[in-house]
C-alpha positions in Angstrom: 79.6 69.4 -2.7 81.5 66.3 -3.6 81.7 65.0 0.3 78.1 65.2 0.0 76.8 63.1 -2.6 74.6 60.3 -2.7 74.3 60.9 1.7 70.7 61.1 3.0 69.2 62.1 5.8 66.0 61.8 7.5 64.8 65.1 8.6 61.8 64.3 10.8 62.6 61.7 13.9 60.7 62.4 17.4 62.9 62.0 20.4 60.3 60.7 23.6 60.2 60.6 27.0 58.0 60.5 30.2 61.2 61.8 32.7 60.7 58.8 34.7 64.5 58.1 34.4 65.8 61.9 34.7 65.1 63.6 31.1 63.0 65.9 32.0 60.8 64.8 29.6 56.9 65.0 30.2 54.2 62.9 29.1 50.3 64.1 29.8 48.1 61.2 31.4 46.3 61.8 28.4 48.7 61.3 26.0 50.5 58.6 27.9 46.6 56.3 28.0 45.5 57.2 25.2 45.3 54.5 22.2 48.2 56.0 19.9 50.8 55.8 22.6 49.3 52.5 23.7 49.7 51.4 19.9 53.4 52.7 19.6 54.7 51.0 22.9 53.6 47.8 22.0 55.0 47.7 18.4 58.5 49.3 19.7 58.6 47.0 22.5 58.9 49.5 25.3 57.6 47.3 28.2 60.1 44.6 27.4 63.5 46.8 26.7 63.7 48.7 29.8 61.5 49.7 33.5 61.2 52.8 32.3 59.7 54.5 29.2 62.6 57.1 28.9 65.2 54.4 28.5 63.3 51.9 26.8 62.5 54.5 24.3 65.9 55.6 24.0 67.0 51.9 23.5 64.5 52.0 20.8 65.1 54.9 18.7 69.1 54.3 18.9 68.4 50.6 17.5 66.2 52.4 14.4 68.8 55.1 13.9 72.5 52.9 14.0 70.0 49.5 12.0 69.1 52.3 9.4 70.8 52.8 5.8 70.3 56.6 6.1 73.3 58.1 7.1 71.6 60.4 9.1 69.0 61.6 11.3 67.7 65.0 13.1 66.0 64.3 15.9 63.6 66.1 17.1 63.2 68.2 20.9 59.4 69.7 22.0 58.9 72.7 23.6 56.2 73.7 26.0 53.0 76.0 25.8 53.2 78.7 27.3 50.8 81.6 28.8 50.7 85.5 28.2 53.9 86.0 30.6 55.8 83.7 28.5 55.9 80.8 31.4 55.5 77.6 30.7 51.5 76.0 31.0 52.1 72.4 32.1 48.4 71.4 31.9 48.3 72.4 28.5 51.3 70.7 27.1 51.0 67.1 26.4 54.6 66.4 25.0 57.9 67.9 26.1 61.1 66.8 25.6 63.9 69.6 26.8 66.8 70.6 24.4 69.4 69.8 27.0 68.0 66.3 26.9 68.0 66.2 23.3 71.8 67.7 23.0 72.9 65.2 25.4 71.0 62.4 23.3 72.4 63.2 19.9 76.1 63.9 21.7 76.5 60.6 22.5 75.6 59.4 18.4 77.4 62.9 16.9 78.0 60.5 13.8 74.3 59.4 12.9 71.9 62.0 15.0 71.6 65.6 14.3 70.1 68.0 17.1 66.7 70.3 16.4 66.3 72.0 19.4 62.4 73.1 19.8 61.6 77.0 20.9 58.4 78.0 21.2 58.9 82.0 20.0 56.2 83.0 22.8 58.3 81.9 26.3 60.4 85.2 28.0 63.6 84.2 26.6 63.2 82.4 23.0 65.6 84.4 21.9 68.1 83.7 24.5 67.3 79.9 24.6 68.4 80.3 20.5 71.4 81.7 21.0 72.5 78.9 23.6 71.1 76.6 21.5 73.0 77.5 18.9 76.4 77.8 20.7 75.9 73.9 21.5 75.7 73.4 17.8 72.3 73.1 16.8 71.2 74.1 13.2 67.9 73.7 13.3 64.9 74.3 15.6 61.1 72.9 15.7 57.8 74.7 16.0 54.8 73.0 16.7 52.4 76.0 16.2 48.8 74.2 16.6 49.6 71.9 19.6 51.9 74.8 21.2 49.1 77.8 20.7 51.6 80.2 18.8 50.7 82.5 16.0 53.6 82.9 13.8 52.2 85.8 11.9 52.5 88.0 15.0 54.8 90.8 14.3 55.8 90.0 17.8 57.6 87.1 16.6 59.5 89.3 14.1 62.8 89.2 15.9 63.0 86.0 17.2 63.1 85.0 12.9 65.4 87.9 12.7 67.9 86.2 14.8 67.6 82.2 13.3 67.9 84.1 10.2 71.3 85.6 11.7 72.4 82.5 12.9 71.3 80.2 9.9 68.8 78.0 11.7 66.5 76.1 10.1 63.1 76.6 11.2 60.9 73.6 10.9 57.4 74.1 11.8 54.4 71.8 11.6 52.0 73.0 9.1 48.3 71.0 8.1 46.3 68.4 10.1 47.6 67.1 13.0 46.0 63.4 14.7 48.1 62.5 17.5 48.4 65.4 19.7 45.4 67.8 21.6 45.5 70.6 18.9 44.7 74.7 20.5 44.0 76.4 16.8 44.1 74.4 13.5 44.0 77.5 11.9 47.7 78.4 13.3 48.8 75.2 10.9 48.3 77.1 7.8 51.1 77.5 5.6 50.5 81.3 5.3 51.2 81.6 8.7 54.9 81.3 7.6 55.1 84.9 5.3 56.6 86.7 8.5 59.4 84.1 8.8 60.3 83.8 5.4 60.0 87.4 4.7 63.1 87.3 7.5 65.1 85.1 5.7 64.7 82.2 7.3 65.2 78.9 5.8 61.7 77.3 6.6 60.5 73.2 6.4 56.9 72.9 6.6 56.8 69.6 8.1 53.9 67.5 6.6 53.5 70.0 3.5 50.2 70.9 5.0 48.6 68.0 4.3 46.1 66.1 5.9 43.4 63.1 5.7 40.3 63.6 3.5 38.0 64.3 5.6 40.0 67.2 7.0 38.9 70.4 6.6 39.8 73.1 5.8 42.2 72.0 2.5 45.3 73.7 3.8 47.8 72.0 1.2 46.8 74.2 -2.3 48.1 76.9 0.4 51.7 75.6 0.7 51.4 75.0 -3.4 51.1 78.6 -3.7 53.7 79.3 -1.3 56.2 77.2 -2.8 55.9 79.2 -5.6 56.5 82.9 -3.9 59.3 81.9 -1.8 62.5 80.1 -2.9 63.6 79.4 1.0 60.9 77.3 1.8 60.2 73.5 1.5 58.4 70.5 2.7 59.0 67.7 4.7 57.2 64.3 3.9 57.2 63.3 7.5 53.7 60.8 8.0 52.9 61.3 4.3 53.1 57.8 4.1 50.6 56.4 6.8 47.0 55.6 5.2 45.3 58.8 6.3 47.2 61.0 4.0 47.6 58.8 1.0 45.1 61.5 -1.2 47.1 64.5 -0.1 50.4 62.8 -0.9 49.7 61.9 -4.2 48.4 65.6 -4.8 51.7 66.9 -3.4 53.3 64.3 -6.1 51.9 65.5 -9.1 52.8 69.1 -8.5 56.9 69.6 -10.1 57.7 72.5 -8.6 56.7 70.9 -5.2 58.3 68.1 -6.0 61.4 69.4 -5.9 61.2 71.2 -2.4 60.7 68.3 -0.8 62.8 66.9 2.2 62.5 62.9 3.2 61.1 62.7 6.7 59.5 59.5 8.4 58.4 60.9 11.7 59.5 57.8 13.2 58.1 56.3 15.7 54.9 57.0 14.1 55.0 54.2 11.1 54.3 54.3 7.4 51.3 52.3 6.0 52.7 50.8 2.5 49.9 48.4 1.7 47.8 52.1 1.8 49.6 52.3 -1.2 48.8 49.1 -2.5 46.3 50.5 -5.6 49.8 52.5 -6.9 52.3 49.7 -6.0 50.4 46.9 -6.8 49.6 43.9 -4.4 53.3 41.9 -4.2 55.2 45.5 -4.0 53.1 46.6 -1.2 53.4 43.7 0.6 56.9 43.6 0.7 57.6 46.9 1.5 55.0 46.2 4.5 57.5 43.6 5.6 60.7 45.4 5.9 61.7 45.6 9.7 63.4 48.5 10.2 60.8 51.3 10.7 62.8 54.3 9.2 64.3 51.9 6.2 61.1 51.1 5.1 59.3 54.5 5.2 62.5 55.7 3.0 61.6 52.7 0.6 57.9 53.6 0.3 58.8 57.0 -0.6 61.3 55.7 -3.6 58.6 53.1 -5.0 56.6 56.4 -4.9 59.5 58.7 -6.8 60.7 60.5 -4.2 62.3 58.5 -1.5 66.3 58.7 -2.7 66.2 62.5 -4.2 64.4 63.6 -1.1 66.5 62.1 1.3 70.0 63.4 -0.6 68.4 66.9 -0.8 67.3 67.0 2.9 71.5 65.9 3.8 72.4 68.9 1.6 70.2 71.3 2.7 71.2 70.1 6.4 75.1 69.3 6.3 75.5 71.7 3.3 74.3 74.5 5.9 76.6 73.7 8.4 79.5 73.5 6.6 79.5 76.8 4.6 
């Protein structure tokens, strides 16, 4: 325990790519001209650090990661959709980034980037692409269960948790609202999905806590609340809590103890925190400076701690992580 205290680690950083320099990365015409991406590009510069996005988003995420005062980050792959055969539906998935891609990525920065591979439990060979996975040294893996059309409650599914709960692979999974990718079923989101998995013994992050803005609906967050309570292996991820849209549901998630102390720091860099969204709680001059720090990950940590949870968050997300691997 000693090596690690006071480390901290942010669980929730997206690893991009439109394979236009060999990643194998795709990127859907929608997603690539649509106004988010548009937005990101600018502010990260992508146009300027490199011809081609894969690189110039490398470059980008590298600078974020080594400029940050975290000692660590997991970054994050993204599986495909796939269809009833378990084959992969290219003009359903808008976002891919492959695991060998993301091995390779966080091999070359083994001392600040941590690996979470992405399966999606429904292709042919899930369980096979975990157990390579795994033998490369990943600890963790992502699902994506509204944008990747997966129902995690399927009995079907019941040995694929079986085996991450063999290996001790963290399962994260995107629960609540989601705003920046075509969703399939909101209603695979919800937290309760998650029974099957935990029943398993997996170790499970709900990335986002099930939040979402206010005028989502339905209120899937009172649902991970309750959850948090029945099972003692699961636990939240703060990843985009601290953009303006969620400002509401993050302050209900705050006020709840028990939740509070479940919860993992994420940023879900690139996409930025908003802290003058905050500026009501922080007052004027504190939101305003926090707005100004540069480094994107650095200042979504330092929201969080003007907020409470920032520090704690980020120490308990390295122990859950590092603490993991090294038992």
């Amino acid at each position: 325990m000693n090596g690690l205290a006071g480390k901290t680690l942010d669980i929730h950083v997206h690893l991009f790519g439109a394979g236009d320099a060999g990643s194998g990365c795709r990127l859907s015409k929608a997603t690539s001209g649509g106004q988010s991406f548009k937005h990101l590009a600018e502010q990260l510069r992508l146009r300027e650090r490199a011809k081609s996005i894969d690189q110039a988003y490398l470059l980008a995420l590298v600078e974020q990661v080594e400029e940050s005062t975290l000692d660590k980050a997991v970054v994050l792959a993204q599986d495909a959709v796939y269809d009833d055969r378990g084959k992969p539906d290219w003009e359903k998935t808008h976002f891919y980034v492959p695991n060998d891609y993301l091995l390779e990525v966080a091999a070359r920065h083994p001392a600040r980037m941590i690996p979470c591979v992405s399966i999606n439990p429904q292709r042919a060979d899930a369980i096979d692409e975990l157990d390579r996975c795994a033998a490369k040294g990943a600890r963790l893996l992502k699902i994506h269960p509204p944008t990747q059309g997966v129902d995690l409650s399927d009995r079907k599914r019941a040995a694929f948790f079986r085996r991450c709960a063999e290996l001790r692979v963290i399962v994260m999974v995107h629960t609540g609202h989601e705003h920046t990718a075509p969703v399939l079923d909101i209603g695979l989101a919800d937290p309760r999905k998650l029974e099957l998995a935990l029943d398993s013994g997996c170790t499970i992050v709900a990335c986002h806590c099930a939040t979402g803005w206010q005028t989502d609906s339905p209120d899937m967050l009172p649902g991970f609340l309750a959850m948090v309570r029945k099972y003692g292996n699961l636990w939240g991820d703060t990843a985009v809590l601290g953009s303006a849209g969620r400002t509401g549901d993050f302050q209900r998630l705050l006020a709840d103890e028990e939740a509070g102390a479940r919860l993992l720091h994420g940023s879900d860099f690139p996409f930025p925190a908003f802290p003058l969204a905050f500026e009501s709680l922080l007052g004027a001059a504190n939101a305003s400076r926090l707005q100004a720090i540069e480094n994107s990950m650095d200042q979504d940590l330092a929201l969080k701690e003007a907020l409470g949870i920032g520090l704690a968050s980020a120490e308990r997300a390295y122990r859950l992580v590092c603490g993991e691997a090294a038992r």
